[in-house]
C-alpha positions in Angstrom: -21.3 11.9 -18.5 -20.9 8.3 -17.1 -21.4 8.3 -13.1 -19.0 6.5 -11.1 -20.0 5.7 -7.3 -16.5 4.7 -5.9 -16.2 2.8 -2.0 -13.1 2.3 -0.3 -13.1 0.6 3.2 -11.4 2.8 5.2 -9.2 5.9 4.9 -5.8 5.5 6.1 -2.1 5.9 4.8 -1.1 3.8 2.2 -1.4 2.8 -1.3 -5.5 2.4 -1.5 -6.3 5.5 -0.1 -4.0 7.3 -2.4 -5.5 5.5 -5.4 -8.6 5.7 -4.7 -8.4 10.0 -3.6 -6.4 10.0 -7.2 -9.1 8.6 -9.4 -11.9 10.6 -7.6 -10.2 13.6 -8.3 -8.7 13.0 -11.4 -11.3 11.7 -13.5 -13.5 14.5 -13.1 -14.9 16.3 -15.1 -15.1 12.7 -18.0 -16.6 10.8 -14.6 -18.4 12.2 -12.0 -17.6 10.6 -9.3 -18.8 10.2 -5.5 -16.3 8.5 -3.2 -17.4 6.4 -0.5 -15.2 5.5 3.1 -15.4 3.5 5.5 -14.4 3.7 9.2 -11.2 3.1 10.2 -10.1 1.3 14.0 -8.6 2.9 16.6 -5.0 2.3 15.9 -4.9 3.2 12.2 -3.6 6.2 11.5 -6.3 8.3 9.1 -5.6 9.9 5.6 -7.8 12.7 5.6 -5.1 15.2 4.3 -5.4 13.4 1.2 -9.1 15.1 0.9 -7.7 18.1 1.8 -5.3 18.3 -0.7 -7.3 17.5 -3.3 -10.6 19.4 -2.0 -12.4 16.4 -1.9 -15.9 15.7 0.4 -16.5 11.8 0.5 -19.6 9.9 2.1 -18.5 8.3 5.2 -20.6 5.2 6.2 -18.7 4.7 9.3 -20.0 1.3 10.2 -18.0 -0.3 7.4 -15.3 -1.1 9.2 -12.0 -3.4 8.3 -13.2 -6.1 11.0 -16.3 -8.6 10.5 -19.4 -7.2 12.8 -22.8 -8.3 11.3 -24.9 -6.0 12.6 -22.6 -3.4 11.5 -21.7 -4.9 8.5 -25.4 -4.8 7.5 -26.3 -1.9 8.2 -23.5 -0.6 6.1 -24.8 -3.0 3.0 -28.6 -1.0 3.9 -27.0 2.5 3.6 -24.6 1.7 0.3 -27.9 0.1 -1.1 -29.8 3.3 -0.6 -26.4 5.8 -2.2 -26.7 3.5 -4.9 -30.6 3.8 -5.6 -30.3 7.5 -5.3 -26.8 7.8 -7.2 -28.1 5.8 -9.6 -24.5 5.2 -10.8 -23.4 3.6 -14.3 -20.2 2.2 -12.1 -19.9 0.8 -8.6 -16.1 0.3 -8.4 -15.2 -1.2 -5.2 -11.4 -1.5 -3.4 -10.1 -3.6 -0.8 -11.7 -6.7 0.5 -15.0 -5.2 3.0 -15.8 -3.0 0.2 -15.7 -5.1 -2.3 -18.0 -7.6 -0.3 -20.7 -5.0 0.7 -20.2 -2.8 -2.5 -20.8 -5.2 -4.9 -23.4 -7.1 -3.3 -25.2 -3.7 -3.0 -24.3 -2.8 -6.3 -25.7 -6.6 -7.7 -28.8 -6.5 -6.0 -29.4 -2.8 -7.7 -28.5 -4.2 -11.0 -25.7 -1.7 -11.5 -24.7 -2.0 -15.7 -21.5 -1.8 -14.6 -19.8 -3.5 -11.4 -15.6 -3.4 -11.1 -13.6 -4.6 -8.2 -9.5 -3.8 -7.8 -7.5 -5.6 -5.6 -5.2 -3.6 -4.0 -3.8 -6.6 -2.0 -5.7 -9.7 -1.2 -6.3 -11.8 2.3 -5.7 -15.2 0.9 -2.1 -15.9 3.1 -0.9 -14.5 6.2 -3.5 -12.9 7.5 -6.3 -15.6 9.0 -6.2 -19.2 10.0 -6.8 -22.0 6.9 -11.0 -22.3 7.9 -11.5 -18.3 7.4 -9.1 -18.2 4.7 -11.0 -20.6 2.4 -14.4 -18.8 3.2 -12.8 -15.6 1.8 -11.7 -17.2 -1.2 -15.2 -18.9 -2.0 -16.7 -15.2 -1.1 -14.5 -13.8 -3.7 -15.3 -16.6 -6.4 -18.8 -16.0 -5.9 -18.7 -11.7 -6.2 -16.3 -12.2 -9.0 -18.9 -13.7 -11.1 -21.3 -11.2 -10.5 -18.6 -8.1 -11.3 -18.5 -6.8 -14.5 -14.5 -6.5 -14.5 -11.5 -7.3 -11.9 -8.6 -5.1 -11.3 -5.4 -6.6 -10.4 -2.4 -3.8 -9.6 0.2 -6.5 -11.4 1.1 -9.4 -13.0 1.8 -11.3 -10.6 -1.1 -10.1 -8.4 -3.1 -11.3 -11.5 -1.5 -14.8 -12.3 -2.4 -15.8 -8.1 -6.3 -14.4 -8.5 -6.1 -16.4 -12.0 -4.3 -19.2 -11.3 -3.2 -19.7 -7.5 -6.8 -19.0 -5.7 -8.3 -19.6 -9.2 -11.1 -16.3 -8.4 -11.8 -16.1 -12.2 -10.9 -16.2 -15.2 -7.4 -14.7 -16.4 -9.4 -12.8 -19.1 -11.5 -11.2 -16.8 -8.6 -9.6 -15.0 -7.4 -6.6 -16.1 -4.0 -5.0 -15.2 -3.8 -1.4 -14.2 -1.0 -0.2 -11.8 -0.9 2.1 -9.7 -0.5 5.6 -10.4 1.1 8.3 -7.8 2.0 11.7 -7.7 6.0 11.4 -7.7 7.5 14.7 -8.5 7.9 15.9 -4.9 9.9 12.7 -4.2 13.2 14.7 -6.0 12.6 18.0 -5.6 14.7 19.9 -2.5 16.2 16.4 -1.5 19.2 17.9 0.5 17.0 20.3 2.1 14.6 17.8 3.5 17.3 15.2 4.1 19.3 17.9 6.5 15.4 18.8 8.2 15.2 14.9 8.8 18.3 14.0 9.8 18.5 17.0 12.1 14.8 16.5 13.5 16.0 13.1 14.7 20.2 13.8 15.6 21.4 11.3 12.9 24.8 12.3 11.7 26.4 12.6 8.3 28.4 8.7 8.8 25.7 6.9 10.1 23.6 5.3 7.6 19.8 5.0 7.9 17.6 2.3 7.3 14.0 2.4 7.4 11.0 0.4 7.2 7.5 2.6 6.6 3.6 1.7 7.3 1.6 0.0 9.8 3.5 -1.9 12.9 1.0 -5.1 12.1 1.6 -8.6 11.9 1.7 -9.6 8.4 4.2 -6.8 7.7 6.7 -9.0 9.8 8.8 -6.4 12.2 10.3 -9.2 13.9 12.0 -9.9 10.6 13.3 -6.2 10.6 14.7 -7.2 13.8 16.6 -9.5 13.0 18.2 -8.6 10.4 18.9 -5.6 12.2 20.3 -7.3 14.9 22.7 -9.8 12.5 24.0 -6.7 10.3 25.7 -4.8 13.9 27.7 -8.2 14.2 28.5 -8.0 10.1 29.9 -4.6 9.8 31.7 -1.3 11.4 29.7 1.0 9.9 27.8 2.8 12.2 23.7 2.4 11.8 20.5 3.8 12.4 17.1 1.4 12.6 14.0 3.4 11.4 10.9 2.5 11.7 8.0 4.6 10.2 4.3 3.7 11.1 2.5 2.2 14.1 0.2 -0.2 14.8 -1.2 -3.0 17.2 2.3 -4.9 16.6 4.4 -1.8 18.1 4.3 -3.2 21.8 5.4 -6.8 20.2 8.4 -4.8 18.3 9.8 -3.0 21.1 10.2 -6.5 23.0 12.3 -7.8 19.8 14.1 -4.7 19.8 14.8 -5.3 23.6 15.5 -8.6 22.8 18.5 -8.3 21.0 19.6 -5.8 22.8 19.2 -3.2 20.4 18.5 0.1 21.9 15.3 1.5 21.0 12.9 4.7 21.4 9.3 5.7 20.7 10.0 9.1 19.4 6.1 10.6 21.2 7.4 9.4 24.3 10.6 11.7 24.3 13.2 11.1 21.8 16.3 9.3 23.3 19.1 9.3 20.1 19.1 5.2 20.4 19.9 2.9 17.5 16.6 2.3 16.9 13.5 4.6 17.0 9.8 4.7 16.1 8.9 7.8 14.9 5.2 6.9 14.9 2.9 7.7 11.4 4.1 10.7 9.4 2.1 12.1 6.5 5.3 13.8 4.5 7.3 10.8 3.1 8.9 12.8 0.6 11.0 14.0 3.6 11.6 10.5 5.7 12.4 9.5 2.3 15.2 11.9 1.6 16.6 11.1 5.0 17.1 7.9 4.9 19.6 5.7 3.2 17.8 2.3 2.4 14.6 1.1 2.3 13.4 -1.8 3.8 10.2 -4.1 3.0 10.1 -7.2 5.5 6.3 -8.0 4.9 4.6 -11.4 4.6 1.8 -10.3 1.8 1.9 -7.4 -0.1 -0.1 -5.9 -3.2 1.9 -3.1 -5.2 3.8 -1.9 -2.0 3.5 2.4 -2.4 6.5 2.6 0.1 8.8 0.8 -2.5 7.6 2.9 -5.2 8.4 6.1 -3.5 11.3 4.9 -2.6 12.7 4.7 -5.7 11.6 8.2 -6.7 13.2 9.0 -4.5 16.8 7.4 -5.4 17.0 4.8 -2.0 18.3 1.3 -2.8 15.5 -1.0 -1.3 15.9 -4.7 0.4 12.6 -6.2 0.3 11.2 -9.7 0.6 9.7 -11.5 -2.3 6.6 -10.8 -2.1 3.2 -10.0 -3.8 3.3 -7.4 -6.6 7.2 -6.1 -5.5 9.1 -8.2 -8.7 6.5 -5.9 -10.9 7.5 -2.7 -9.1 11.7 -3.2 -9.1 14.7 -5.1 -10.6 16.6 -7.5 -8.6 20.2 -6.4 -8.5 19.6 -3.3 -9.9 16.9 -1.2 -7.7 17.6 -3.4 -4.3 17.6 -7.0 -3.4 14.3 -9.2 -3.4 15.2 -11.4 -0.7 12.9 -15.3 0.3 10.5 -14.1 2.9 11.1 -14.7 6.2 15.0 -15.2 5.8 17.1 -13.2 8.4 20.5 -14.1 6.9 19.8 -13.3 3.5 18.0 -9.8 4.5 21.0 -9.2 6.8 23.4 -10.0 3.8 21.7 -8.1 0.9 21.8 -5.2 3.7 24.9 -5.5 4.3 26.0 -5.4 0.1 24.4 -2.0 0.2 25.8 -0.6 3.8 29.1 -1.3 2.4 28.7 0.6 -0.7 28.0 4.1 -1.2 28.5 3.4 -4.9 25.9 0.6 -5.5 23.5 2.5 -3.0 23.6 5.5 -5.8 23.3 2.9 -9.0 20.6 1.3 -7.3 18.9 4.4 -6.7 19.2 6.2 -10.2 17.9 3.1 -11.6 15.2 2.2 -9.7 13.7 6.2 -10.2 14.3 6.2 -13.9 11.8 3.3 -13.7 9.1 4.0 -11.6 8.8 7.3 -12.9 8.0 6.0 -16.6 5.4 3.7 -15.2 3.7 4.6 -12.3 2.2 8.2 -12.8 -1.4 8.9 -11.7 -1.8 10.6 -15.1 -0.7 7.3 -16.5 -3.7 5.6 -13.7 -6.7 7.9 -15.1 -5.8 7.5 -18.9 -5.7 3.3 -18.1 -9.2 3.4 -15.7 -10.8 5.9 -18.1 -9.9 3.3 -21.0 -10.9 0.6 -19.5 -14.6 2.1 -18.5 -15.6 2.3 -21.5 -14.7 -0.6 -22.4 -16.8 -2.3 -19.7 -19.7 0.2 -20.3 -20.1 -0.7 -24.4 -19.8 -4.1 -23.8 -23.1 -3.8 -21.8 -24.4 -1.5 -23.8 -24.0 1.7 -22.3 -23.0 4.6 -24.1 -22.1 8.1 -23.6 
């Protein structure tokens, strides 16, 4: 059978790790496959329950960190040089932007037949200043000509690596979204919402909105914030301000919060029952989910958000900016509202549209689960990747 030596940055919640635990698991017995992690910072929250829920053992090269360090950044290239040479893999299949780099320069210099690279998101806006930003960009030029295939998780994802940043060629890109294990997003949804919404003293009239992953920068809190802060002035309905996640940013948020004078709790310190609370990372989403009452996406940069995908399997209405991959992942005025990215009065409004109607919030939310669950299964994921193999594996003349 073909081997597959898979590498993945770092472990933590979110859409990668999920992806890439889902793939290692799933295409065995047809691959066999040895994942490959990173270590993660300090402040990131780690998604090692993933491995335990799928019995999985990965090789951790812990000096592969999301940060630049040379010396470490080397030494991780030495050791993934040396998996590879003893692997002996058919594919090296690298995600996220530090993996990719190390992976496939590894993976080149071992003359790997096949070399594959998905990008989950990309690092091309909002993250570093214009200098840094064009050095990734000619990086990623340089590796994409020396991978045997690119992943992109969307269209849209693909028409920016094709046409925006101009990485490669459009027909070197190939589409494969993400793929998730959905089903426990509807089952026992009362039960968990009551657990929630008890754990955290939110009563039946109050509505909930929440926003989920890391407290960060380019996920744009302070946009949250505001919004919050424009829709108490806009309505009598009587709100709750979730946030799910933490991060380096979560000192920066609770000034906003103070700012506008919008009472606010870290839910570790000693819950307080304010308007707005952090409840800090949670591993069962399934159960924020069904407590809440809309989601919220705020973020500067995105990929294929998992958060909005959830959501909808889970039946919550979503406001999100317009984004990355998110037009590919819901309808406009009929899952949520894609709203211009950093615009407080339009998030506040399209908020306000679905605070002020139990109705829509329903339609919204039977349509946007209908879709996501017809196109974003991880059985769907390993019937595309396994396709898509071995395609790239006869066209160098590998064959199984």
């Amino acid at each position: 059978m073909p081997r597959v030596l898979r590498i993945h940055n770092r472990l933590i919640i979110g859409g990668p790790a999920i992806n890439v635990t889902y793939l290692s698991k799933y295409m065995e017995p047809e691959f066999e496959t040895t994942l490959v992690v990173g270590g993660k910072d300090d402040h990131e929250q780690g998604a090692e329950y993933l491995l335990e829920n799928l019995d999985l053992k990965p090789v951790v090269v812990e000096e592969m960190k999301r940060k630049i360090f040379p010396l470490q950044d080397g030494t991780a290239y030495r050791k993934i040089k040396e998996l590879i040479e003893y692997y002996k893999p058919d594919i090296v299949h690298t995600h996220a932007a530090k993996s990719g780099i190390i992976g496939r320069m590894a993976a080149d210099a071992c003359k790997v037949p096949v070399i594959v690279h998905t990008f989950h998101g990309h690092v091309f806006h909002s993250y570093f200043n214009s200098f840094t930003t064009k050095v990734f960009i000619q990086i990623e030029r340089y590796l994409a000509e020396r991978s045997t295939g690119i992943i992109a998780i969307s269209d849209s994802q693909k028409n920016e690596l094709a046409e925006v940043y101009k990485i490669c060629p459009s027909e070197k890109i190939n589409i494969i979204p993400l793929g998730l294990d959905l089903d426990k997003f509807s089952h026992q949804q009362e039960a968990k919402r009551q657990q929630f919404r008890s754990t955290y003293q939110l009563q039946d009239d109050e509505i909930a909105i929440g926003i989920i992953g890391r407290v960060v920068p380019v996920k744009n809190h302070e946009l949250f914030v505001a919004a919050a802060q424009k829709l108490q002035k806009q309505t009598k309905e009587k709100l709750r301000f979730i946030v799910i996640g933490d991060g380096e940013s979560r000192a920066a948020m609770e000034q906003l919060f103070a700012d506008a004078q919008i009472d606010y709790s870290f839910v570790p310190d000693g819950y307080k029952n304010t308007t707005a609370f952090c409840t800090s990372w949670q591993t069962e989403i399934d159960k924020v989910l069904a407590g809440l009452d809309i989601v919220a996406l705020t973020s500067h940069n995105e990929g294929t958000p998992v958060s909005l995908i959830e959501a909808q399997a889970a039946s919550r209405p979503i406001v999100s900016t317009r984004v990355g991959g998110v037009a590919d992942i819901m309808t406009d005025a009929q899952a949520g509202f894609i709203t211009t990215p950093n615009d407080a009065d339009e998030f506040a409004t399209a908020l306000l549209k679905l605070v002020e109607s139990p109705k829509m919030r329903t339609q919204f939310g039977d349509f946007g689960k209908k879709q996501v669950l017809e196109k974003f299964s991880y059985q769907r994921l390993v019937k595309d990747m396994s396709a898509y193999y071995y395609t790239l594996l006869d066209k160098k003349g590998v064959r199984y």
